[in-house]
TIZANU-32314 format. One record per residue: residue in three letters; chain; y, x, z of N, C-alpha, C in turn. Coordinates in steps of 0.1 Angstrom, whole numbers. Layout:
<atoms>
    r  c    nyy    nxx    nzz   cayy   caxx   cazz    cyy    cxx    czz
  ALA  A      Y      X      Z      Y      X      Z      Y      X      Z
...
</atoms>
This chain:
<atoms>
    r  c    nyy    nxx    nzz   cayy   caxx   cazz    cyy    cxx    czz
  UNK  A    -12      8      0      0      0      0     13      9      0
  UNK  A     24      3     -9     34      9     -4     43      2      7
  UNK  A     49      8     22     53     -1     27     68      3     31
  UNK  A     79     -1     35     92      3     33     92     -2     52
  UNK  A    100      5     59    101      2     73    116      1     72
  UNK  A    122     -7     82    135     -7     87    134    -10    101
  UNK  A    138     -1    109    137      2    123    147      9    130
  UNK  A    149      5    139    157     13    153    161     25    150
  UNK  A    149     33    150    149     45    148    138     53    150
  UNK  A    133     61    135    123     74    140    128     83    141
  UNK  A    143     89    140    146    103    138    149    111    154
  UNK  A    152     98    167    156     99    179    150     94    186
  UNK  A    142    102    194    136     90    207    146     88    215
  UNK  A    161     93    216    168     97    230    174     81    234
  UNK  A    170     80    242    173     63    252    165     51    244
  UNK  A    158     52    237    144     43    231    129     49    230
  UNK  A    128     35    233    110     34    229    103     32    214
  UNK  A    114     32    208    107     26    192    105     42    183
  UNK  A    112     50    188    108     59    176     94     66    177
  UNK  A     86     67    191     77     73    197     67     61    189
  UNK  A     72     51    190     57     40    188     62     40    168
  UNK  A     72     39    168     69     43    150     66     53    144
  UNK  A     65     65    154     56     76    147     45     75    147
  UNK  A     40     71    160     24     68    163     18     64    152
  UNK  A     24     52    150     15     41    140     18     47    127
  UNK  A     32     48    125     34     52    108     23     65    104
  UNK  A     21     76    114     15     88    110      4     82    104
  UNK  A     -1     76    114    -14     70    114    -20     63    104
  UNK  A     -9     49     96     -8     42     86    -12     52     77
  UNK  A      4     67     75     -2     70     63    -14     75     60
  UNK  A    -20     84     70    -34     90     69    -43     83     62
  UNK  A    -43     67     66    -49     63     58    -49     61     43
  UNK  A    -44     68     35    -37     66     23    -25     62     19
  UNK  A    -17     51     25     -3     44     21      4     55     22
  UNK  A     14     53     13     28     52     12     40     44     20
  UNK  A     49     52     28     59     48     37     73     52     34
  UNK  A     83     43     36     97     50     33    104     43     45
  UNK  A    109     51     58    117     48     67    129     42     63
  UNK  A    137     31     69    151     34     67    158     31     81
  UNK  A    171     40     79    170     42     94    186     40     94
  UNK  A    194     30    103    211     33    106    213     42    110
  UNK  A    224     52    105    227     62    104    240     61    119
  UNK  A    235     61    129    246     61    142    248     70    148
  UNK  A    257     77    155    264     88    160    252     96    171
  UNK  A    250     81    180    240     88    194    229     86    188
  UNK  A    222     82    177    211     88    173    214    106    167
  UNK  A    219    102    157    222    116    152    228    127    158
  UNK  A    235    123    170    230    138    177    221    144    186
  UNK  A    211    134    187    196    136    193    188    135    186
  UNK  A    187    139    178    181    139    168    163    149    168
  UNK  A    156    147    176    136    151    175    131    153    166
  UNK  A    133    144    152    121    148    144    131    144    131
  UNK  A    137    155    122    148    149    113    137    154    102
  UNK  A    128    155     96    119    157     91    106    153     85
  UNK  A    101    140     90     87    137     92     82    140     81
  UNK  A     66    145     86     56    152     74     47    136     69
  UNK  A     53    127     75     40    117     74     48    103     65
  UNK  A     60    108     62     66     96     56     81     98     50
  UNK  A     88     91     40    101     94     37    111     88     44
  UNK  A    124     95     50    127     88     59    145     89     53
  UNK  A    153     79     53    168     80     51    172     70     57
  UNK  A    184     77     55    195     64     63    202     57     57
  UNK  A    210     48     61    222     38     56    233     36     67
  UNK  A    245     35     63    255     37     68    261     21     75
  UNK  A    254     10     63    260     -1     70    251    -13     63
  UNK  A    252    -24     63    244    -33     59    254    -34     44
  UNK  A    260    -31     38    265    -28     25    259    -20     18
  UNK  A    254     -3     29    245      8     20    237      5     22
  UNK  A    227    -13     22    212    -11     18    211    -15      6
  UNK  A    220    -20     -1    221    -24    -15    212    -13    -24
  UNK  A    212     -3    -20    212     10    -30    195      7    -30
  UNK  A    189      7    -16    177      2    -16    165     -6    -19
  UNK  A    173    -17    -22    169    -32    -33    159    -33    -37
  UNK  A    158    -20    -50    147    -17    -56    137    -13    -47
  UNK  A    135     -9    -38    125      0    -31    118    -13    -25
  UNK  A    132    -21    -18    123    -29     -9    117    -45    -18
  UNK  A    118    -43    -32    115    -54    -40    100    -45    -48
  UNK  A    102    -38    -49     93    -32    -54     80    -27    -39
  UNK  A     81    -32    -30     68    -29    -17     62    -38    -15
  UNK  A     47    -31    -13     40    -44    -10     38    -53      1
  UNK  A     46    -44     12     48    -51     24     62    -45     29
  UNK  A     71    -53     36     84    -45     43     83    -52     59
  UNK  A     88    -42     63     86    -44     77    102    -43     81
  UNK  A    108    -49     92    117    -52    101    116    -47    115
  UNK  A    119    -43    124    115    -38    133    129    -47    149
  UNK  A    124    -47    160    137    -58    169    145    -42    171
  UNK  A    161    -49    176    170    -40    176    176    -35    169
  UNK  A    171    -40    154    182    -32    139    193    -34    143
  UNK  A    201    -25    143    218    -33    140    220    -46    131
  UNK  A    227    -52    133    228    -64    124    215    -71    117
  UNK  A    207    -70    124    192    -74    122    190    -88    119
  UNK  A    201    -96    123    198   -108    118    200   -108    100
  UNK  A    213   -102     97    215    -98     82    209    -90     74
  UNK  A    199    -83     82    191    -71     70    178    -77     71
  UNK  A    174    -85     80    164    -95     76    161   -107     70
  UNK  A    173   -113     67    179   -122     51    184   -110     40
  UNK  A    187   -102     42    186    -94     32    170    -92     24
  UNK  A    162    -84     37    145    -80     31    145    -95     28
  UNK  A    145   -106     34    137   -115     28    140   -124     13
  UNK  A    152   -117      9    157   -125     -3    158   -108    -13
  UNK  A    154    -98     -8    149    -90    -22    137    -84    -23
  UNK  A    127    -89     -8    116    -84     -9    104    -91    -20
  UNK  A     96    -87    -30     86    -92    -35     76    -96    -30
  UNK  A     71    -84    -22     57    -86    -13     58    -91      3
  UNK  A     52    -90      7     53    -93     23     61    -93     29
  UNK  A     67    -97     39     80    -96     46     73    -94     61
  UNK  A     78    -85     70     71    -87     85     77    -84     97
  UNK  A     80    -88    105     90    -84    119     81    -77    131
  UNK  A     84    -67    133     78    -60    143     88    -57    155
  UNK  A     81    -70    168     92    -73    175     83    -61    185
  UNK  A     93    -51    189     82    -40    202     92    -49    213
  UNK  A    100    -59    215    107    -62    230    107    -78    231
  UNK  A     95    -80    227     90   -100    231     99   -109    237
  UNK  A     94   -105    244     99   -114    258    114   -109    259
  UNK  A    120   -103    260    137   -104    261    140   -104    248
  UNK  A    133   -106    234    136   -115    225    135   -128    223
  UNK  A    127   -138    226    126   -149    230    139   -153    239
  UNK  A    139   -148    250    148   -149    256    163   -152    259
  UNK  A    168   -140    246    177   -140    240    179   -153    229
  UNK  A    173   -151    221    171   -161    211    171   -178    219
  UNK  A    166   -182    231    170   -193    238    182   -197    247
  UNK  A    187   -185    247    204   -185    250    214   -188    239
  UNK  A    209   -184    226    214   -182    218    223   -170    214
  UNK  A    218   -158    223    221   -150    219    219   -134    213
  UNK  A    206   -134    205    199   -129    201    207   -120    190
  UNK  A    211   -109    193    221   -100    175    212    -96    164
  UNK  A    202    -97    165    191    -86    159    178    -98    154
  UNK  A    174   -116    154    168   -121    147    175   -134    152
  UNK  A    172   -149    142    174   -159    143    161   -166    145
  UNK  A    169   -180    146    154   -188    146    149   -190    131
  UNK  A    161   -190    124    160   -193    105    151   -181    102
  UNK  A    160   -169    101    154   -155     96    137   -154    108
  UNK  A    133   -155    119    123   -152    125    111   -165    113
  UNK  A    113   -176    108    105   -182    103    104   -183     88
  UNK  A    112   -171     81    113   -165     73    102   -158     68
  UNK  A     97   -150     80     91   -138     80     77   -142     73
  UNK  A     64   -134     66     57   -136     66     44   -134     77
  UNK  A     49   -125     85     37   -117     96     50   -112    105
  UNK  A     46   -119    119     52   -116    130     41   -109    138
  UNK  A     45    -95    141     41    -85    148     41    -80    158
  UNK  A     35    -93    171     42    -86    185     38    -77    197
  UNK  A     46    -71    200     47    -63    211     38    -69    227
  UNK  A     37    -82    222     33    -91    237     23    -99    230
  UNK  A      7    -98    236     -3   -107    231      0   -120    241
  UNK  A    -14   -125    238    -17   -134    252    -13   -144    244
  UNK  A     -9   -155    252     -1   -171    253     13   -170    244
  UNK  A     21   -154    244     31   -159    238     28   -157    221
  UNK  A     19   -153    218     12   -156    203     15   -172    197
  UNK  A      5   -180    208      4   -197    201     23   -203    202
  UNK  A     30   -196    214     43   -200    213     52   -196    204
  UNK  A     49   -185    195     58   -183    190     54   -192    173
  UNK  A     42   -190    171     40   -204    159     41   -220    161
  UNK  A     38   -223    175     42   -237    183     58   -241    179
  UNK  A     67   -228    188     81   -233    191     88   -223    187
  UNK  A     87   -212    180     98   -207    167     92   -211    159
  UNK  A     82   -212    150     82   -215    135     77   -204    129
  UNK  A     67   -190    134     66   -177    130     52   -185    122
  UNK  A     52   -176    109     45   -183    103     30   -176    106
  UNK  A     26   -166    109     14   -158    113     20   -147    126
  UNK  A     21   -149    141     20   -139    153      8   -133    153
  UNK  A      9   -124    152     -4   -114    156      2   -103    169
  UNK  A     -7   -101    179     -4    -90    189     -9    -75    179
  UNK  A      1    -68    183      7    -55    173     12    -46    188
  UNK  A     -2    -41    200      6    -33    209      9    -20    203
  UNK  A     18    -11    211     21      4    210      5     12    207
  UNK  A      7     23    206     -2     29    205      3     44    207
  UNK  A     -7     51    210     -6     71    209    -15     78    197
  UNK  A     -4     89    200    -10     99    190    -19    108    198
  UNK  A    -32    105    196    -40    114    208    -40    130    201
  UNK  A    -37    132    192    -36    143    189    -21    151    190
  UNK  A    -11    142    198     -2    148    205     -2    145    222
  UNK  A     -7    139    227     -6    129    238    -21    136    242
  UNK  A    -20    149    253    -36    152    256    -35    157    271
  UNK  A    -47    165    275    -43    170    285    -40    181    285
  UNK  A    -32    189    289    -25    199    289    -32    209    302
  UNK  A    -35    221    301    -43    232    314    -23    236    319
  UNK  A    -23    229    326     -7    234    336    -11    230    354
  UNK  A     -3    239    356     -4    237    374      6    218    376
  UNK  A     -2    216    384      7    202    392     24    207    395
  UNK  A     29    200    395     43    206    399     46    194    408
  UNK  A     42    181    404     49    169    412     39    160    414
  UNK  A     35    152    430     28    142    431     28    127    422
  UNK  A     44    125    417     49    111    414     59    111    405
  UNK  A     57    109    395     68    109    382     70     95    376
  UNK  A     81     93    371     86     86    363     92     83    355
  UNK  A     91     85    339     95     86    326     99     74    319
  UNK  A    111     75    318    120     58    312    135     56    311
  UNK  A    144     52    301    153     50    304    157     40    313
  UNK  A    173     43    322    174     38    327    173     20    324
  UNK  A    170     10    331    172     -7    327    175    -10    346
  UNK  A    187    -19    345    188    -28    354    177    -33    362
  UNK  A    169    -40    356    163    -48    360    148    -41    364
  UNK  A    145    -29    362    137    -20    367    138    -11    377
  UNK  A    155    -11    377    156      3    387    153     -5    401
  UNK  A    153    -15    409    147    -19    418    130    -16    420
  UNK  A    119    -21    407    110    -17    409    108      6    413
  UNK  A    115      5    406    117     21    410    120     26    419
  UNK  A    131     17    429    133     21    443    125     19    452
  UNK  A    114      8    449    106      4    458     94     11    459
  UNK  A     87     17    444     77     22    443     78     41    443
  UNK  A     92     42    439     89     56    440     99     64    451
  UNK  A    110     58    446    122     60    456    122     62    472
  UNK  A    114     49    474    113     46    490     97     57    495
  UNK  A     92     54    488     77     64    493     83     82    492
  UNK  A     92     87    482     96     97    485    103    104    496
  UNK  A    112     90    503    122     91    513    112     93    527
  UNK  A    101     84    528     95     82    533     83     97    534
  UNK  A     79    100    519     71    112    519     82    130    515
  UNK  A     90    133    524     98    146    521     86    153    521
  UNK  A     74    156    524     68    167    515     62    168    506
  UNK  A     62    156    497     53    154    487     68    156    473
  UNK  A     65    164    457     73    163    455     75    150    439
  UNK  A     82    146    434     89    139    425     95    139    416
  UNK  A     94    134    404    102    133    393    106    123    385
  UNK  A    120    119    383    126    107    370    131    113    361
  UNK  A    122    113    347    131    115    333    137    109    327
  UNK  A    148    109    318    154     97    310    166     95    315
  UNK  A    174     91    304    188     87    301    193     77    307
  UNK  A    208     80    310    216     68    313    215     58    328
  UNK  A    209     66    337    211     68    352    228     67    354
  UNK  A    230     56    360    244     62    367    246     66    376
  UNK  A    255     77    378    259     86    386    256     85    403
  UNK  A    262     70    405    263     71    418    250     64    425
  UNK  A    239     66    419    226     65    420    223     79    432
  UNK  A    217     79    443    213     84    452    202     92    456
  UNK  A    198     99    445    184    108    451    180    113    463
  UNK  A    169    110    464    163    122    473    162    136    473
  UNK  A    163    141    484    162    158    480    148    163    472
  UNK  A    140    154    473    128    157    470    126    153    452
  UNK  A    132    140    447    135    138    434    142    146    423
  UNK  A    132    150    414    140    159    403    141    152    392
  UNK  A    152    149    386    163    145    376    158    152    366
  UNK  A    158    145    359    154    156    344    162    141    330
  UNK  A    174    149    330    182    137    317    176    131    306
  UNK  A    166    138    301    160    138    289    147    146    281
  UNK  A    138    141    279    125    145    281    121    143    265
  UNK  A    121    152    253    121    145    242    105    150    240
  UNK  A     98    141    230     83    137    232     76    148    229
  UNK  A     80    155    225     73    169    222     67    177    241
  UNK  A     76    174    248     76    178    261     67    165    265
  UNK  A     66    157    264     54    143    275     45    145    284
  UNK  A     37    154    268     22    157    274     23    170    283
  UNK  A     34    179    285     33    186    294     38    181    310
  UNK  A     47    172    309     52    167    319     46    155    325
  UNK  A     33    148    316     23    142    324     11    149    331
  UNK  A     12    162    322     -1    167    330      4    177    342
  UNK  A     15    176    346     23    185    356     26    170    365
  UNK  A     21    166    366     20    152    372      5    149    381
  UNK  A      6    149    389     -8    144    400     -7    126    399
  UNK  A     -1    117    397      1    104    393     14     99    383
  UNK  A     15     92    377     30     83    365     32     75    374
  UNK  A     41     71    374     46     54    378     48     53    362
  UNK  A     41     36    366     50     26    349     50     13    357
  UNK  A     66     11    352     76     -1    355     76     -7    348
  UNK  A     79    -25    350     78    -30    334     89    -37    336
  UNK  A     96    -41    328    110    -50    327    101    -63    330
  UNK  A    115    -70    335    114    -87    346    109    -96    327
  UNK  A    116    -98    319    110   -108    311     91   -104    304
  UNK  A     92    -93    304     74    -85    301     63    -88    307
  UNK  A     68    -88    325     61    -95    337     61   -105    335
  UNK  A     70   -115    333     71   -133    327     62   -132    321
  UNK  A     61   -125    307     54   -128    297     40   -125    297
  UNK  A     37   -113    308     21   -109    304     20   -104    290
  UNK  A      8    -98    292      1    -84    285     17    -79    273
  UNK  A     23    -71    278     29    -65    275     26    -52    277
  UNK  A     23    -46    275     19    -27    280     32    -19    273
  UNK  A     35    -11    277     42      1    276     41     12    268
  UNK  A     45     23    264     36     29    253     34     40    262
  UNK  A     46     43    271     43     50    290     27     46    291
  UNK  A     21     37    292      9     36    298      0     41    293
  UNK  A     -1     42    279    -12     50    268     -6     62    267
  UNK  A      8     70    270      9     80    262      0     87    279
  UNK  A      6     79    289      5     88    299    -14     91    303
  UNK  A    -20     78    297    -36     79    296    -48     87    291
  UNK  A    -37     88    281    -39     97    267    -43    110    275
  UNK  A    -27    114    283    -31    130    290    -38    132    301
  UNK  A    -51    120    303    -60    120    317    -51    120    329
  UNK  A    -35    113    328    -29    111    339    -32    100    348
  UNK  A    -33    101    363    -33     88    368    -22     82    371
  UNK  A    -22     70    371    -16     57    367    -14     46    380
  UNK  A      1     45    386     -1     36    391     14     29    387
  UNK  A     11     16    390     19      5    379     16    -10    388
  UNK  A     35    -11    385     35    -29    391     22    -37    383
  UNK  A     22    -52    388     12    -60    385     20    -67    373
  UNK  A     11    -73    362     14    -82    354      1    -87    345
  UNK  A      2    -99    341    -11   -107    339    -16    -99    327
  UNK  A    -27    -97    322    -33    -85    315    -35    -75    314
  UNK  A    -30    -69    320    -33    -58    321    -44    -51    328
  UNK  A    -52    -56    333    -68    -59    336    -75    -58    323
  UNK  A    -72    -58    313    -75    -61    297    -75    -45    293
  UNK  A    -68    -35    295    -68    -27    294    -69    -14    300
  UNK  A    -70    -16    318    -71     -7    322    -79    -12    339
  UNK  A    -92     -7    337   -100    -11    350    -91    -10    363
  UNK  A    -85    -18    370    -77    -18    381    -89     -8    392
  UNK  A    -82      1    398    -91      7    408    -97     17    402
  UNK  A    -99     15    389   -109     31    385   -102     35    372
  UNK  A    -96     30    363    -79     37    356    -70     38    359
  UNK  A    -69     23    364    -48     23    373    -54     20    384
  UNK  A    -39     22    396    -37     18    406    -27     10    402
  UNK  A    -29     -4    412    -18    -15    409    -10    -16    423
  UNK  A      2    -17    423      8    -13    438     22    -21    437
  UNK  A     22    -31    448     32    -41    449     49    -30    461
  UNK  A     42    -23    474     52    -17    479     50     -2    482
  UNK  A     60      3    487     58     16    491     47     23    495
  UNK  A     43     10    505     33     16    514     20     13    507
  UNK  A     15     13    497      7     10    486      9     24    477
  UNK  A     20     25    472     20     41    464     14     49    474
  UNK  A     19     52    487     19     62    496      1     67    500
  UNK  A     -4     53    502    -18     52    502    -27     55    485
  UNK  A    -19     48    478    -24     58    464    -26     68    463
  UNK  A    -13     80    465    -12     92    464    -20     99    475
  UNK  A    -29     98    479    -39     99    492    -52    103    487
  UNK  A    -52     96    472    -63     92    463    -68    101    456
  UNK  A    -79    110    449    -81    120    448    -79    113    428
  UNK  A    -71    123    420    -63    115    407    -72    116    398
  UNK  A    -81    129    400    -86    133    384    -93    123    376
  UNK  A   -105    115    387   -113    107    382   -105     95    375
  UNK  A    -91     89    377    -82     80    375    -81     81    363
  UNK  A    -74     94    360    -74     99    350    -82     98    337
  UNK  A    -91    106    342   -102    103    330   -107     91    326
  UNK  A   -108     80    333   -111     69    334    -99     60    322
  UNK  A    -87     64    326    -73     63    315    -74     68    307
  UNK  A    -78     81    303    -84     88    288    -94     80    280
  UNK  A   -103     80    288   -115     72    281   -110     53    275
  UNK  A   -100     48    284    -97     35    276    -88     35    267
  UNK  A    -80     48    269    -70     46    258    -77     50    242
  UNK  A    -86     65    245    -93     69    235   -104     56    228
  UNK  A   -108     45    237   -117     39    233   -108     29    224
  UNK  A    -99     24    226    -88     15    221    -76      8    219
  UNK  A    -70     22    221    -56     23    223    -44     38    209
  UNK  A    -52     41    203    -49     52    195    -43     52    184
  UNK  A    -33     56    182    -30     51    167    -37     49    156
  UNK  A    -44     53    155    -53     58    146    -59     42    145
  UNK  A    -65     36    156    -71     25    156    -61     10    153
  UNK  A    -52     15    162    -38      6    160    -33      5    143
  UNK  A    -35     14    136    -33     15    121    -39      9    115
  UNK  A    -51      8    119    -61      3    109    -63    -15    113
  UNK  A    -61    -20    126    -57    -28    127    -42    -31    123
  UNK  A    -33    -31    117    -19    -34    107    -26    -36     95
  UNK  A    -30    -29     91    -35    -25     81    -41    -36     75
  UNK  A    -52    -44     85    -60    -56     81    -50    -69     83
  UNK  A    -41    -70     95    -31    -84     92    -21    -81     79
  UNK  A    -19    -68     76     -9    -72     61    -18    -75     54
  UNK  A    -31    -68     48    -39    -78     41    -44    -87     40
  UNK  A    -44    -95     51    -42   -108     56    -32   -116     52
  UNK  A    -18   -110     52     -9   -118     47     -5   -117     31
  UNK  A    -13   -105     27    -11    -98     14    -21   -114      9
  UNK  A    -32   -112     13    -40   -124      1    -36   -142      8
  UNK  A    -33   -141     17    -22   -155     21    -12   -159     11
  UNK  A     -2   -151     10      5   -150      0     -2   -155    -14
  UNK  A     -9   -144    -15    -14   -144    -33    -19   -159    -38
  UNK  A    -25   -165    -22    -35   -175    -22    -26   -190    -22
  UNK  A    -10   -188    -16     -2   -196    -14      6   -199    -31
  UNK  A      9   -187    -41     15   -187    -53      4   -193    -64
  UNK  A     -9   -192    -61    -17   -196    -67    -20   -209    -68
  UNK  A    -14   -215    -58    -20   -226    -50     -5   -237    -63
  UNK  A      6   -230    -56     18   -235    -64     18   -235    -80
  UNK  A      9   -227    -83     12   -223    -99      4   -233   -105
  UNK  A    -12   -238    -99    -19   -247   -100    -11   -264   -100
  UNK  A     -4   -265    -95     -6   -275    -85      8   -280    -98
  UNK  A     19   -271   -102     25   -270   -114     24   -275   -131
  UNK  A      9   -266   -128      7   -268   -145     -5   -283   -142
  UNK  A     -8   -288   -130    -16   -303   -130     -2   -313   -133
  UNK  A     10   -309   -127     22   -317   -126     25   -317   -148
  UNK  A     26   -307   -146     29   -308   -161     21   -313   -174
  UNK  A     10   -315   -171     -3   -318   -178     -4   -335   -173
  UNK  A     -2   -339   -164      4   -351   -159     13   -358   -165
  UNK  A     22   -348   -164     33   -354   -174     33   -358   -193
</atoms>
């Protein structure tokens, strides 16, 4: 297939989750044969964080504004499938755009569900509509479960399929490094998380001064209050992960308040951190039982005094236990080939829906 992506961003992981989960899968897609052409908004704080301005696994350019995708047109009329991705800039307009020059498939790959829904029920969604979301041919979400049948129920998505994150286990491994920290935690800053963070890692540090700690990631404000024992680290770009999980004796993963609503939401924190036989301990939310044996992959821990007792826990076996589910079914590699089968899913839907009209045409006219 040739497939054309418009996304967030692959050139920056710096303060997102989408560029790590579009390499994952894109690498992975192409391997299998396809053809891929990124297109990416060309914005200031991407481009000066810029990780991977290069990719070996796909063509990747920018555009300057929803005026310079014009130039594009042909690319994205000429694919056999185009993908959308949540968060484009003006996403509601570049996805009436793919959908009135694309030929082949059209598909939204939403990685933030649940505070899209959400948005979208306020009415205040920048990045899809309820028009443009039932436009799409293949809705690709980030959140399985229940909110699948809701989103063909009560938006109008004409095929939801669960589309989670995935790793590159051949970046994402374990690394031979000394421990350096009992408790880490890798993420940009969110509102509505930094509480689960004070509860689970914050307060068990205050409480544990000789055990030691780490938060990586962007956009912390200032007058946030460490512990002597917490080490700050601004920005952790993905090339560094797998050394900073396996310098890790446990991960915390947090999950944002609408993700918890929604169930089986995972993280790509959860696999990448799996990947490197890190152990894993992580708020509760429905599904996640689905993926990781509670007690013998993750630890699931509501307060402090739950981490504290975690970290008590001897990690390696946790660990490997997290290796072995992510490797069993969580990899890009697997994740790809699963895309792979819903676009041709929607590829012969399509073919089967024009065929249906072209018929149904020449009986009208032969009628006549």
């Amino acid at each position: 297939m040739k497939l054309v992506v418009l996304g967030l961003s692959l050139s920056s992981s710096w303060g997102n989750g989408h560029a790590t989960t579009f390499r994952a899968l894109l690498a992975a897609f192409a391997a299998r044969g396809h053809e891929v052409l990124f297109l990416e908004r060309d914005v200031p704080w991407y481009a000066a964080h810029r990780d991977l301005a290069e990719p070996g696994f796909c063509r990747l350019a920018y555009y300057d504004s929803l005026a310079g995708l014009e130039q594009w047109r042909g690319e994205i009329a000429a694919a056999d499938a185009v993908m959308v991705g949540s968060y484009v800039p003006d996403g509601v307009a570049v996805g009436a755009f793919v959908q009135d020059a694309a030929r082949g498939v059209t598909c939204f790959y939403d990685i933030d569900t649940p505070v899209t829904l959400a948005a979208l029920d306020r009415g205040e969604c920048e990045y899809l509509s309820s028009e443009v979301l039932a436009g799409y041919d293949l809705y690709c979400s980030f959140t399985g479960g229940p909110t699948l049948a809701r989103l063909e129920r009560d938006y109008g998505a004409r095929a939801a399929r669960a589309l989670y994150c995935s790793v590159d286990t051949a970046l994402y491994r374990p690394l031979e490094t000394a421990k350096r920290w009992d408790l880490t935690y890798l993420g940009t800053y969110s509102p509505d998380r930094q509480p689960t963070l004070d509860r689970l890692l914050v307060e068990p540090a205050r409480a544990r001064p000789d055990l030691r700690f780490a938060v990586a990631g962007p956009r912390y404000p200032a007058e946030i209050e460490w512990p002597a024992n917490v080490e700050r680290i601004e920005h952790l770009p993905p090339s560094e992960h797998a050394g900073f999980y396996s310098a890790s004796r446990f991960t915390l993963n947090v999950t944002r308040a609408d993700m918890i609503a929604a169930g089986h939401s995972p993280s790509v924190r959860l696999f990448e951190a799996g990947a490197c036989a890190t152990a894993i301990i992580s708020d509760r939310w429905e599904g996640i039982e689905t993926l990781f044996a509670p007690g013998e992959a993750i630890i699931l821990a509501d307060s402090a005094v739950e981490v504290i007792a975690a970290l008590g826990r001897p990690a390696r076996a946790i660990g490997k236990a997290a290796r072995k589910a992510v490797l069993d079914g969580h990899s890009a590699a697997a994740r790809a080939g699963q895309f792979e089968a819903d676009l041709a899913a929607a590829i012969a839907g399509r073919t089967e829906t024009n065929n249906n009209d072209k018929a149904g045409a020449a009986d009208r006219r032969a009628m006549a």
